[in-house]
C-alpha positions as CSV (number, residue, x, y, z in Angstrom):
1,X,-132.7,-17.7,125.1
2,X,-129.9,-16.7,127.5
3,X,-127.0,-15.2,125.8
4,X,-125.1,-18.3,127.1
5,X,-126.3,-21.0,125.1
6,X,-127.4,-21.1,121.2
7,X,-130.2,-22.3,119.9
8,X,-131.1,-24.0,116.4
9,X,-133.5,-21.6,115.0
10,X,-132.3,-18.7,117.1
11,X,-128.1,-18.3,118.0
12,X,-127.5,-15.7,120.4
13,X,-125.0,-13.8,120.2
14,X,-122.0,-15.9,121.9
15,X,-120.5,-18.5,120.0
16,X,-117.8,-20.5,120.5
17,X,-116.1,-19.6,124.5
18,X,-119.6,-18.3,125.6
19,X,-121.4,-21.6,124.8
20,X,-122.7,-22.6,121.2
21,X,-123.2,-26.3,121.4
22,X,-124.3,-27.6,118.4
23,X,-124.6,-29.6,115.2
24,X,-121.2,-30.6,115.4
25,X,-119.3,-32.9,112.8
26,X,-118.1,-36.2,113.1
27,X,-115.8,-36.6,115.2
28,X,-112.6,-37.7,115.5
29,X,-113.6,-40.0,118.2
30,X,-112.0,-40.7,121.2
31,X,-108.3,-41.7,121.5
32,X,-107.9,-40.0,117.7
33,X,-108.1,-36.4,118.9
34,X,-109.2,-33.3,117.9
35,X,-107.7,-32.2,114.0
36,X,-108.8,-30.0,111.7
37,X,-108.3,-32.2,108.8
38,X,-110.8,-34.7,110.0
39,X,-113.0,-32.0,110.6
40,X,-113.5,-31.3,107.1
41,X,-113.8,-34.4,106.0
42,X,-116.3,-35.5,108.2
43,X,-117.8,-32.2,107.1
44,X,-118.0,-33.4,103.9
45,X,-119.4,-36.6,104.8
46,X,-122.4,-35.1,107.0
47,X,-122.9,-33.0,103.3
48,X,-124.2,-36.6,102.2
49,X,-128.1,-36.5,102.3
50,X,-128.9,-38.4,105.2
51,X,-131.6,-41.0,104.5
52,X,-135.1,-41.8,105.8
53,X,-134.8,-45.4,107.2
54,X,-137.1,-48.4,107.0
55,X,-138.5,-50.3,109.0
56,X,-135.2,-52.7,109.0
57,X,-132.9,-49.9,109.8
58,X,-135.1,-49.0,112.8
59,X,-135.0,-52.1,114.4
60,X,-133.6,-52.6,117.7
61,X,-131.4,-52.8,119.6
62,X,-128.5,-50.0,118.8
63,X,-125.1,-52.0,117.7
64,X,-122.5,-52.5,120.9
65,X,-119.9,-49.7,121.0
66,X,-116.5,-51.1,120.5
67,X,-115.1,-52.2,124.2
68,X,-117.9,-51.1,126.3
69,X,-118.6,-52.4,129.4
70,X,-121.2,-51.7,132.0
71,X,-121.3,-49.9,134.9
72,X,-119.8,-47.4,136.4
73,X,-120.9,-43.7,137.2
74,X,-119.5,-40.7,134.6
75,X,-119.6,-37.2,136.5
76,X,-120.5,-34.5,134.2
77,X,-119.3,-30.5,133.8
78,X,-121.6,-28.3,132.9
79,X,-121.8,-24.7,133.5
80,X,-125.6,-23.9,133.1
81,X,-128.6,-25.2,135.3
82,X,-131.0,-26.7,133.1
83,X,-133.6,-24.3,132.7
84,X,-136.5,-26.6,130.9
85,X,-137.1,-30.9,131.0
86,X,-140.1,-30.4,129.7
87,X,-139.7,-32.0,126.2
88,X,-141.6,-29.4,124.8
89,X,-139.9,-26.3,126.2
90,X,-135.9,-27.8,124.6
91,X,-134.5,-25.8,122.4
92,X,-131.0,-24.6,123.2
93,X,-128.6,-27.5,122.9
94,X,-127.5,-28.5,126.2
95,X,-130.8,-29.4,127.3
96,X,-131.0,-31.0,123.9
97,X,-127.7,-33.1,124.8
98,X,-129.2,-34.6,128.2
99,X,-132.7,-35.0,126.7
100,X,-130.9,-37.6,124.6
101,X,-130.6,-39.8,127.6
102,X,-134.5,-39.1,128.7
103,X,-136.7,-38.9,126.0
104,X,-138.4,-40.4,122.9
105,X,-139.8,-39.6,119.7
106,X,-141.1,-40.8,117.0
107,X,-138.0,-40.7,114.9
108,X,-134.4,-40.3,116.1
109,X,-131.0,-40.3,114.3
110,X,-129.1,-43.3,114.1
111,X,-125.4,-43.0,113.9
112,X,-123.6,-46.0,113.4
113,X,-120.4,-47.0,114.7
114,X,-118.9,-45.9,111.4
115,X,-120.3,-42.3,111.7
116,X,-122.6,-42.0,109.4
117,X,-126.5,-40.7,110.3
118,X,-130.0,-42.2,109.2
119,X,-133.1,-41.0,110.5
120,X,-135.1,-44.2,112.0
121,X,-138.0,-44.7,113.5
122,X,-137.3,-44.3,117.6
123,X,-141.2,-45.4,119.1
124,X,-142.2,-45.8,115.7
125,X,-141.3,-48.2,113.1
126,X,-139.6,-46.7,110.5
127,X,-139.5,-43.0,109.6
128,X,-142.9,-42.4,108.5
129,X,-145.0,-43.5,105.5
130,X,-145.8,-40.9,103.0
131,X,-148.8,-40.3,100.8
132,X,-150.7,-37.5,99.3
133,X,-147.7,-35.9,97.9
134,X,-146.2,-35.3,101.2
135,X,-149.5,-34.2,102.5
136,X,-150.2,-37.0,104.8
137,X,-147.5,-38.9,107.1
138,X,-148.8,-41.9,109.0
139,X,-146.8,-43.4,111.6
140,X,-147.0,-47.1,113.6
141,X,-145.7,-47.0,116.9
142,X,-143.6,-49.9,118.0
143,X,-144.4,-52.5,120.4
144,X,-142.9,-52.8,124.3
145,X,-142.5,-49.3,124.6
146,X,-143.1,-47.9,128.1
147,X,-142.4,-44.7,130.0
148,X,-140.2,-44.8,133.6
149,X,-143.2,-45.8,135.4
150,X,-144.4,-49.0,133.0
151,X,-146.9,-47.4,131.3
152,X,-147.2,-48.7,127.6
153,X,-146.6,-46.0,125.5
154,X,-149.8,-45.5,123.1
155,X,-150.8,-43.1,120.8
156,X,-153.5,-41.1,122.9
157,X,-149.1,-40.4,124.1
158,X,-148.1,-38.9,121.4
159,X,-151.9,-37.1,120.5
160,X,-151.1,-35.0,123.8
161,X,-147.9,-34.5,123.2
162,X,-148.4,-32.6,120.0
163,X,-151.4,-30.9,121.1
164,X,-150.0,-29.3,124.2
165,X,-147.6,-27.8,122.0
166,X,-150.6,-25.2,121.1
167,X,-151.2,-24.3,124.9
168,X,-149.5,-21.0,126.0
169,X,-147.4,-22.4,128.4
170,X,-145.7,-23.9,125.8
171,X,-143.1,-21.2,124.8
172,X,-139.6,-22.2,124.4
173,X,-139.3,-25.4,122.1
174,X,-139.6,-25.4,117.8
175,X,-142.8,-24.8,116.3
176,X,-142.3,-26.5,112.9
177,X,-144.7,-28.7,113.3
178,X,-147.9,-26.9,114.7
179,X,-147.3,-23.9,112.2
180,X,-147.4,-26.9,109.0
181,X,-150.3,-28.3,111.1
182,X,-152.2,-25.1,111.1
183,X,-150.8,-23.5,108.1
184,X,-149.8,-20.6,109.9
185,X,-147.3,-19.0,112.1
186,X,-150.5,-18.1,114.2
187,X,-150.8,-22.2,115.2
188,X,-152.4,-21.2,118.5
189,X,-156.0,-20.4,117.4
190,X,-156.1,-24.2,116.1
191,X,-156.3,-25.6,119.7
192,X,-156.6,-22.8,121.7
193,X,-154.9,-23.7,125.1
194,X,-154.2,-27.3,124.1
195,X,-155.6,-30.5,124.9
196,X,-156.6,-29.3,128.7
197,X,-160.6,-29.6,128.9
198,X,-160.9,-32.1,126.5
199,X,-160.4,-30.3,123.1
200,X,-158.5,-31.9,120.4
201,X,-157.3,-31.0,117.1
202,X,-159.6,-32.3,114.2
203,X,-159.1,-35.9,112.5
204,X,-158.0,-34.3,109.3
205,X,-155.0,-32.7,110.5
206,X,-154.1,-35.4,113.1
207,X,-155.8,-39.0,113.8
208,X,-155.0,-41.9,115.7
209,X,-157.3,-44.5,114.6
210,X,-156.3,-46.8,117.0
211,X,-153.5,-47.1,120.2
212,X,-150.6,-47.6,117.8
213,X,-151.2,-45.2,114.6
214,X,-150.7,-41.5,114.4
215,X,-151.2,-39.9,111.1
216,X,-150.6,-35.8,110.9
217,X,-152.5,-34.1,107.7
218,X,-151.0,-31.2,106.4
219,X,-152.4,-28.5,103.6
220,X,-148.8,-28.1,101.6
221,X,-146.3,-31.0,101.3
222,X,-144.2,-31.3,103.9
223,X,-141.1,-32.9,103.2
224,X,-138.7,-32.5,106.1
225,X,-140.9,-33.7,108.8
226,X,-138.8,-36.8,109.7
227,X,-135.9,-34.5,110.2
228,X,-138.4,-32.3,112.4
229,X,-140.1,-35.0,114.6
230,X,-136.4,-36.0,115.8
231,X,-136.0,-32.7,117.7
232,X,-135.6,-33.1,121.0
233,X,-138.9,-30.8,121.4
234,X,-140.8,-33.2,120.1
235,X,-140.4,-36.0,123.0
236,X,-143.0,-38.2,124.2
237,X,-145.0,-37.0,127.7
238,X,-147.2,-39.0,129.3
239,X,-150.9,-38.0,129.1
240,X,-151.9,-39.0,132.3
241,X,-148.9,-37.4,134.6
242,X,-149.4,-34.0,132.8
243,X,-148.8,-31.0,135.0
244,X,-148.5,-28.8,132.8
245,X,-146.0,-25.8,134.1
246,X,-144.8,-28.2,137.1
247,X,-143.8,-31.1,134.2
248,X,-141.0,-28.8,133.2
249,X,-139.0,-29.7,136.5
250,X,-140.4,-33.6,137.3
251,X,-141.0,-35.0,133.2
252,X,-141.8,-38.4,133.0
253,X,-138.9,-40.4,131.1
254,X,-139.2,-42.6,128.3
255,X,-135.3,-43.3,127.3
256,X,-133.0,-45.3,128.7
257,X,-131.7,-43.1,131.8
258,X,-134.5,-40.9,134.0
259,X,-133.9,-38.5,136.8
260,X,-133.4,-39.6,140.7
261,X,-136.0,-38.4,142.3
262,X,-135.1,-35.2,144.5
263,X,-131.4,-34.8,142.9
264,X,-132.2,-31.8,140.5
265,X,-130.3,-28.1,142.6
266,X,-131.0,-25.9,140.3
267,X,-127.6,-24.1,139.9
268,X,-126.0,-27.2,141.3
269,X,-126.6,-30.5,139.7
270,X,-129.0,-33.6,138.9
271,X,-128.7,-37.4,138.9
272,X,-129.7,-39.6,136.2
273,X,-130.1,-42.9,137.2
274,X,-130.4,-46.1,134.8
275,X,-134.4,-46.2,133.8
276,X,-135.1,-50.1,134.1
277,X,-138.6,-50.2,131.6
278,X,-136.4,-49.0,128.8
279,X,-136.3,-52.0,126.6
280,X,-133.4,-52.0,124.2
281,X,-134.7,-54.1,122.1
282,X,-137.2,-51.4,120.9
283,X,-134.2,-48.7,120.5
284,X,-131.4,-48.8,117.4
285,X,-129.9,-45.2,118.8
286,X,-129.0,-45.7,122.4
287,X,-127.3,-47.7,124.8
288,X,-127.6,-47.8,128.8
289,X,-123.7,-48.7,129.3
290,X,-123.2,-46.3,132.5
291,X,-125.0,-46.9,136.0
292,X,-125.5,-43.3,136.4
293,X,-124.5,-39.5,134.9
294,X,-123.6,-37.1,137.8
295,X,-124.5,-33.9,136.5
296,X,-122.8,-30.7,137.5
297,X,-123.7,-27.2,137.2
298,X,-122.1,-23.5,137.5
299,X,-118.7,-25.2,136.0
300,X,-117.4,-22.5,133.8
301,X,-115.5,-23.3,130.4
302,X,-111.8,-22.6,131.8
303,X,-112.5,-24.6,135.1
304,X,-113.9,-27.9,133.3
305,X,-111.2,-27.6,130.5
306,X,-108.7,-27.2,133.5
307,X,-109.7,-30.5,135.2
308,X,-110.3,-32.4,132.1
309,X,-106.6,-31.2,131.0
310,X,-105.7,-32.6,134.7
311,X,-106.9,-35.7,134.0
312,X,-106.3,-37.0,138.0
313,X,-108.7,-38.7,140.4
314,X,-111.9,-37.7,139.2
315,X,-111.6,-36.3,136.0
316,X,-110.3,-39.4,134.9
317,X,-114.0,-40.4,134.4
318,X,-115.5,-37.4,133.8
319,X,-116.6,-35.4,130.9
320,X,-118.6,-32.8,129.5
321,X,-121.4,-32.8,127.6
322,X,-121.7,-29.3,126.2
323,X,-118.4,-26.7,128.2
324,X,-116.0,-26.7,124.9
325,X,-112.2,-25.8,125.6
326,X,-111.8,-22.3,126.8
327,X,-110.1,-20.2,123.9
328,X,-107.4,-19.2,125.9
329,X,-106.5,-22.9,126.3
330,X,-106.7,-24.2,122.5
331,X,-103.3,-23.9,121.8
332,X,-101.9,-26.0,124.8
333,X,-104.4,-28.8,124.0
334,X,-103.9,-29.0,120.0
335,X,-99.8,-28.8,120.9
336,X,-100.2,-31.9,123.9
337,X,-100.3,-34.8,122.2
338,X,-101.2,-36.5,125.8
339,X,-104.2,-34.0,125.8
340,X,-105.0,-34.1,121.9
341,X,-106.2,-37.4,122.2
342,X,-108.9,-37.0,124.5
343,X,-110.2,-34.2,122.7
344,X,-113.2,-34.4,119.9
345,X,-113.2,-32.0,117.6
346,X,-115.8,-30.6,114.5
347,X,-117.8,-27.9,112.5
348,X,-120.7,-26.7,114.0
349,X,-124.0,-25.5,111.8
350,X,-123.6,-22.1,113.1
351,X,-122.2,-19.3,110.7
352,X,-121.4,-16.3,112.3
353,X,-122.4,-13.0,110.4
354,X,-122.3,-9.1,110.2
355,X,-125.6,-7.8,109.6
356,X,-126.5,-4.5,107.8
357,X,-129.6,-2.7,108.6
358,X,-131.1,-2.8,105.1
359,X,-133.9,0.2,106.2
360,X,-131.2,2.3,106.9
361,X,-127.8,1.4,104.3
362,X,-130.4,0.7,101.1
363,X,-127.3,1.5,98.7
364,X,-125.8,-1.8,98.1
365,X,-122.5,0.0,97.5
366,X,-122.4,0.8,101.0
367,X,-123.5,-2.7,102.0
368,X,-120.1,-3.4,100.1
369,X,-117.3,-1.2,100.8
370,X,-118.9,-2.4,104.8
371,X,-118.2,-6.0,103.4
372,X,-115.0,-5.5,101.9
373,X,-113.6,-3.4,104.7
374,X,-114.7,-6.3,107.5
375,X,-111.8,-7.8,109.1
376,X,-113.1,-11.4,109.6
377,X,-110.2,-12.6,110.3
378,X,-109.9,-10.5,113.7
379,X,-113.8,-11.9,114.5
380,X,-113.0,-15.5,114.0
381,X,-109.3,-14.7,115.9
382,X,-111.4,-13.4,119.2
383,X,-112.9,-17.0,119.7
384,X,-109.6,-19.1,119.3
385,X,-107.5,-20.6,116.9
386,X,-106.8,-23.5,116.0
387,X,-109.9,-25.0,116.7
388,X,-112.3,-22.0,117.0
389,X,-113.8,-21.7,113.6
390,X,-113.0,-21.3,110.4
391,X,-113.7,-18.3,107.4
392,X,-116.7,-18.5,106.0
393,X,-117.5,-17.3,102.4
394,X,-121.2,-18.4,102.6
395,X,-124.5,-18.1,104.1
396,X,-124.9,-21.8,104.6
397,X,-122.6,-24.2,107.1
398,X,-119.9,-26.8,105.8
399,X,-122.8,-29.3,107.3
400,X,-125.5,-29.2,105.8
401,X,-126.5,-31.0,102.8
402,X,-125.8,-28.7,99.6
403,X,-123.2,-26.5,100.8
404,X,-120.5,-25.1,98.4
405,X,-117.4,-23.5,98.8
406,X,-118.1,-19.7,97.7
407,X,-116.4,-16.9,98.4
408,X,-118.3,-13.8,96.3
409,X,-116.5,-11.1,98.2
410,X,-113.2,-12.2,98.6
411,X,-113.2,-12.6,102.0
412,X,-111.3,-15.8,102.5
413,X,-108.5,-14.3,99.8
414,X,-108.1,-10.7,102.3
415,X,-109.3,-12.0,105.8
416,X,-107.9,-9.0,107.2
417,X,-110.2,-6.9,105.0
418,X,-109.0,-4.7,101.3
419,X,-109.3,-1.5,102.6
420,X,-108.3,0.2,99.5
421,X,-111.0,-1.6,97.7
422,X,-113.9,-0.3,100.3
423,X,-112.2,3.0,100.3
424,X,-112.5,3.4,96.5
425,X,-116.3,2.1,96.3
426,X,-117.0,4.7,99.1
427,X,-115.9,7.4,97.1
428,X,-117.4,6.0,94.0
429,X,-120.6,6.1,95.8
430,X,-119.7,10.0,97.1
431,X,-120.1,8.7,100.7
432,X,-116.6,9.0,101.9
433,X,-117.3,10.5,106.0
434,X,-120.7,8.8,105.8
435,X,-121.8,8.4,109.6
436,X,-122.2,4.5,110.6
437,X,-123.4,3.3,113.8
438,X,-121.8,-0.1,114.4
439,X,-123.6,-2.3,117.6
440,X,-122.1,-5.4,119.2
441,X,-122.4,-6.8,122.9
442,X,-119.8,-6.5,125.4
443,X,-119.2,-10.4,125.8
444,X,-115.0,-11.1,125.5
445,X,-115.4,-11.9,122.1
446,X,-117.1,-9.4,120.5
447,X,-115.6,-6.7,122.7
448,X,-112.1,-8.0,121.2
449,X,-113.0,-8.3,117.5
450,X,-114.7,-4.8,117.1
451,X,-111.6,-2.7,117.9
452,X,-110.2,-3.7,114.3
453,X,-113.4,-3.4,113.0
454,X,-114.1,-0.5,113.4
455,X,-110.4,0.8,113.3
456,X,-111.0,-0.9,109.2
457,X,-114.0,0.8,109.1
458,X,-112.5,4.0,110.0
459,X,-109.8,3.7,107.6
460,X,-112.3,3.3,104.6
461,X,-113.6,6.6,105.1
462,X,-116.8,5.9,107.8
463,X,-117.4,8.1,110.5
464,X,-118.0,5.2,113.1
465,X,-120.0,5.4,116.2
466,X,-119.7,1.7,118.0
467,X,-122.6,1.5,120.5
468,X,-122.2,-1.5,123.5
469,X,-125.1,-3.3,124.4
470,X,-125.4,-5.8,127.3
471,X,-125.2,-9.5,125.9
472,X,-128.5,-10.9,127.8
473,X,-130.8,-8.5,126.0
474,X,-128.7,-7.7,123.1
475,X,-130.9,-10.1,120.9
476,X,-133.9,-8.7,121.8
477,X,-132.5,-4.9,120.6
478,X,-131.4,-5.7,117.7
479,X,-134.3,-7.6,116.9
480,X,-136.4,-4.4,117.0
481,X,-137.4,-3.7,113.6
482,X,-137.1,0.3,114.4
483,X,-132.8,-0.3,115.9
484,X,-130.8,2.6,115.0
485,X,-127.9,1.0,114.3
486,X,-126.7,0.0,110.6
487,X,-124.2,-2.6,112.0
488,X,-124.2,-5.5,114.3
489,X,-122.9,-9.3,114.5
490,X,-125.5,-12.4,115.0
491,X,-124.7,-16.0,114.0
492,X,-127.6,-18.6,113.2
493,X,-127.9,-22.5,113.0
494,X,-129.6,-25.3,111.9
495,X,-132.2,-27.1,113.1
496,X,-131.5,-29.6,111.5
497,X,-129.6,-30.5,108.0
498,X,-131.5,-28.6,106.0
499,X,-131.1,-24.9,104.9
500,X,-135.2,-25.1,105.1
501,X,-134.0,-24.2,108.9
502,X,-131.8,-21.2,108.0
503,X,-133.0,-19.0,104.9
504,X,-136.9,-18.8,105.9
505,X,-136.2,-17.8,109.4
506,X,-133.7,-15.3,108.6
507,X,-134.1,-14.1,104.7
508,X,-138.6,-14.2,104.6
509,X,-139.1,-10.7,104.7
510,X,-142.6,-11.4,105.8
511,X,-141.2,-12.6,108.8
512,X,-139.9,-9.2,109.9
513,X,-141.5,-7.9,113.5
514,X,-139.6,-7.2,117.0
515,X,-138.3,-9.8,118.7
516,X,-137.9,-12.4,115.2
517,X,-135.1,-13.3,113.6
518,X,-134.7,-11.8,110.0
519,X,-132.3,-9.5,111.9
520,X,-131.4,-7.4,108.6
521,X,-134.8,-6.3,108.4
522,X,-134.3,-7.9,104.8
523,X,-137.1,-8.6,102.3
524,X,-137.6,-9.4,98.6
525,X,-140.5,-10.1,97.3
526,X,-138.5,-12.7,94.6
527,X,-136.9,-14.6,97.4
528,X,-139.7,-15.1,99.3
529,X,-141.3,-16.5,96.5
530,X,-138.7,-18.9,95.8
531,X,-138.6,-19.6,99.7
532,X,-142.4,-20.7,99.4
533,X,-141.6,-22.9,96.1
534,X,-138.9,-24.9,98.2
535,X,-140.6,-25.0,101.3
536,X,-143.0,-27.7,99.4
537,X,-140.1,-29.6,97.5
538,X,-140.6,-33.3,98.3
539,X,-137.1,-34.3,96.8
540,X,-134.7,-33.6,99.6
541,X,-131.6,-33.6,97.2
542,X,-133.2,-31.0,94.8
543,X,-134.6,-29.2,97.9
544,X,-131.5,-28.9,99.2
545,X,-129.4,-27.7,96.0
546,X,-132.1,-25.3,95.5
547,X,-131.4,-23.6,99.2
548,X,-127.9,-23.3,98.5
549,X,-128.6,-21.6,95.3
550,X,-131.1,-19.3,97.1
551,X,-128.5,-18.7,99.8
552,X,-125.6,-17.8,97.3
553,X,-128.5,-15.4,95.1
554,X,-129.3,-13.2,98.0
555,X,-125.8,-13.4,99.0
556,X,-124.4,-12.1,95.5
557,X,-127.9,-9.9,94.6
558,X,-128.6,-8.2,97.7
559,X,-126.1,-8.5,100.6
560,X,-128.4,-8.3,103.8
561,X,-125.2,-9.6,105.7
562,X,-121.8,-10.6,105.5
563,X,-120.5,-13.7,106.4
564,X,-117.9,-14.1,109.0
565,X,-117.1,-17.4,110.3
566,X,-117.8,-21.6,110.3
567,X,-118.2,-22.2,114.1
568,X,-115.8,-25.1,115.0
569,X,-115.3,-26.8,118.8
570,X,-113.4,-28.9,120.9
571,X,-114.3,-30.9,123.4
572,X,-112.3,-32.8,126.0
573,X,-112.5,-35.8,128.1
574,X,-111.2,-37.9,131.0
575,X,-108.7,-40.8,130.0
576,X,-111.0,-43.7,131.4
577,X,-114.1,-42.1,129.4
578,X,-115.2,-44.6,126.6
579,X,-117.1,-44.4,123.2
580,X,-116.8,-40.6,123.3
581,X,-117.9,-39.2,119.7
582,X,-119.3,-35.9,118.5
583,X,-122.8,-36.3,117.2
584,X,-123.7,-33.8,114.8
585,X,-127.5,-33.7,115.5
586,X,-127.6,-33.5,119.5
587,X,-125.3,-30.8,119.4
588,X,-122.3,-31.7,121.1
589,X,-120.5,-35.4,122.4
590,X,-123.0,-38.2,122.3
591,X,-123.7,-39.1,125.7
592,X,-126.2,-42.4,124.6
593,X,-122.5,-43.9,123.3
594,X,-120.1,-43.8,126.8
595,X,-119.0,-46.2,128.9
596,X,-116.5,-46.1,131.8
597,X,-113.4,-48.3,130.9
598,X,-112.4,-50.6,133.6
């Protein structure tokens, strides 16, 4: 992934002014502006396990958005080119944001007009029917379901979709679900180059008895996987217009809005146009209020903030999906009351961190005085207050389910860092001069916040060497497992509400090799125990006390990282823009929601 975007299961480096669209929380909504009050409580609220829905809660169609009316044509800012449509190859979030519009899955998230979130069935039924334990998960798909070109959808559909996940030109989306089909992070050898040539993966690990039932077999209990098959990786492609690499720019649609043919300029915009075999009636989570989305690219963050700010011809029905509000313009938008109200505003499920090398600083007292001397308050300061973030004393974001307020190193009590206290441990541990090489990228941000840290790392007694590395590739170094540096900032996010997204990936010390994403290079043999144990919890409340439990343990126990900061954002849009809400699972405003007010 581009150092420009984040994505769920792997945040590059940039955060909040270089583009982390994410799991946002509730918002505001539109006309109540952006506040950081309502951000925390609608933090708190998205902390409420969110429920696997019936057949009842899944039925169609989605309830009318307050004053909408149809019509109209909404032109969208955006400052990156979609790189993938192909269902499978979405990861990063603004892809994720417009796949919204395009593509089905089997489940979806509902969120009602009162903000809260159910996972429903989208072309299924209901959100999947479990036996076995959690082994088996059977799934009906519903009726009058067709793709752009009136196909039926059927489940010979969603067979192909799932199994050309395992073909090598597959390389960008999740994997969840092939590595619990195949019990292994090797999935590949289990179809070997997909579906193409006829293969398919056995009956018992997935069937589809007949056109409308799929039913995935799985060797451990899987608990999470409606959460899973609502990722916008997981859309629906149609078998029989299957080109493989070419699919990726011409998909077939299956959601209420599909591209006009010929509009997609790669580094200057696409058309999506109103897709007229969409039946409502089959969908609870979107609506088809706008005649057409005129997409934008290569509009940066301080251009589409200053025309949304403008608010004049144009803008007035414009918006944008995934550009936040530069940093240097938070201020003037949280003190304009004219502006404030066309802003949205929440947490995201990024947590920005400092990790330690733990192959090179194994002395946890080190890992401390580090920790102790970290001026977090500078970091989260370089990405823009109010609004930017907010201090984070834990592992695990305000929005997922099980989160606690924690603070085990006192780092929301001295945001500025207790120099004294990391000089004293540094001495203590007879290290005082001890040579540290800190790395970070040379993106604004980070470039601003590591002057203070290093001047507070200097002050605690390190000799500190600060190496720059080029933000494109700087994921990709300091995911080598043999980096020479002890030092260097990452943030990470959730692929869905679930922890189950954020300690394996980054604390399963069997995960470590170059280029994945345990980026301390940590591993203890007792934690991935207990990560294994949790994996196969069936009770999502338990599952998800136990994470943050987990999360706080290796927090307090062995200190692989620091945390820094709560990712926050802000969003603006234009004054005849309606039903504009943040949805915390698509990563950014809820495009499926807007209307153009007349």
């Amino acid at each position: 992934m581009s150092n420009v975007r984040m994505r769920r299961a792997r945040a590059t480096v940039v955060a909040l002014a270089a583009g982390a669209m994410v799991l946002t929380a509730c918002s505001s909504g539109a006309g109540k502006g952006a506040g950081d009050d309502d951000a925390r409580k609608n933090a708190e609220k998205q902390r409420a396990q969110i429920t696997f829905g019936d057949a009842a809660a899944s039925k169609g169609p989605a309830e009318a958005v307050p004053g909408a009316t149809p019509g109209g044509t909404i032109k969208v800012y955006q400052r990156d080119t979609y790189a993938h449509l192909d269902p499978a190859q979405i990861y990063v979030s603004d892809q994720g944001t417009v796949s919204s519009l395009l593509f089905r899955r089997l489940t979806n998230y509902h969120l009602d007009n009162k903000g809260k979130y159910t996972v429903v069935g989208d072309l299924a039924t209901d959100s999947g029917q479990k036996s076995d334990g959690g082994k088996t998960w059977t799934y009906k798909l519903k009726d009058g379901i067709k793709f752009e070109d009136g196909k039926p959808i059927t489940s010979a559909d969603v067979r192909h979709t799932f199994e050309r996940q395992f073909a090598n030109f597959i390389s960008s989306g999740p994997t969840y679900i092939q590595r619990w089909l195949a019990d292994s992070a090797d999935y590949r050898k289990l179809l070997k180059g997909g579906p193409y040539g006829g293969k398919h993966l056995p009956k018992d690990v997935l069937d589809t008895p007949d056109d409308k039932t799929i039913v995935f077999h799985f060797k451990k209990p899987v608990g999470d996987l409606p959460y899973a098959l609502a990722m916008a990786g997981y859309g629906v492609v149609e078998k029989s217009k299957d080109t493989k690499e070419k699919y990726d720019k011409a998909p077939v649609a299956s959601g209420p809005y599909k591209i006009q043919p010929g509009s997609f300029k790669n580094g200057k915009g696409i058309t999506l146009v109103k897709n007229t075999n969409w039946d409502p009636n089959t969908d609870i989570t979107r609506h088809q209020y706008v005649d057409k989305f005129d997409i934008q690219f290569s509009v940066a963050f301080t251009d589409s903030t200053q025309r949304l700010m403008a608010d004049n011809a144009d803008n007035q029905t414009a918006v944008s999906f995934n550009n936040q509000v530069d940093a240097a313009s938070m201020q003037q938008v949280a003190n304009d009351p004219k502006i404030k109200a066309r802003s949205t505003s929440g947490y995201q499920p990024y947590v920005g961190v400092m990790n330690f090398n733990m192959r090179r600083l194994k002395d946890k007292k080190i890992r401390e005085a580090i920790a102790y001397a970290l001026p977090t308050q500078s970091v989260l300061d370089a990405y823009g207050t109010p609004g930017g973030g907010e201090l984070a004393g834990s592992y695990i974001s305000p929005t997922l389910t099980g989160y606690k307020d924690i603070d085990p190193y006192g780092k929301l009590k001295k945001p500025l860092g207790d120099v004294d206290k990391a000089k004293k441990i540094l001495k203590e541990a007879g290290k005082t001069g001890m040579k540290l090489t800190y790395a970070h990228n040379t993106a604004t941000e980070p470039s601003k916040y590591s002057v203070a840290v290093v001047d507070n790392l200097k002050k605690a007694g390190f000799n500190v060497q600060s190496k720059e590395l080029p933000p494109d590739t700087y994921y990709d170094i300091i995911g080598k497992t043999d980096n020479k540096f002890d030092l260097y900032p990452s943030a990470w996010g959730a692929d869905w509400p679930s922890a189950l997204t954020v300690l394996p990936p980054v604390y399963d010390g069997r995960q470590i090799q170059d280029g994945g994403t345990n980026y301390s290079l940590y591993n203890n043999p007792a934690t991935n125990k207990e990560i294994d144990r949790i994996e196969q919890e069936t009770d999502q409340k338990k599952a998800a006390d136990d994470w943050f439990a987990l999360g706080e343990k290796i927090l307090k126990d062995d200190l692989p990282q620091i945390p820094t900061f709560y990712y926050k954002q802000i969003q603006l849009h234009g004054s005849k823009v309606g039903g504009v809400v943040n949805n915390d699972i698509i990563s950014s405003v809820d495009p499926t929601k807007m209307y153009v007010k007349k």
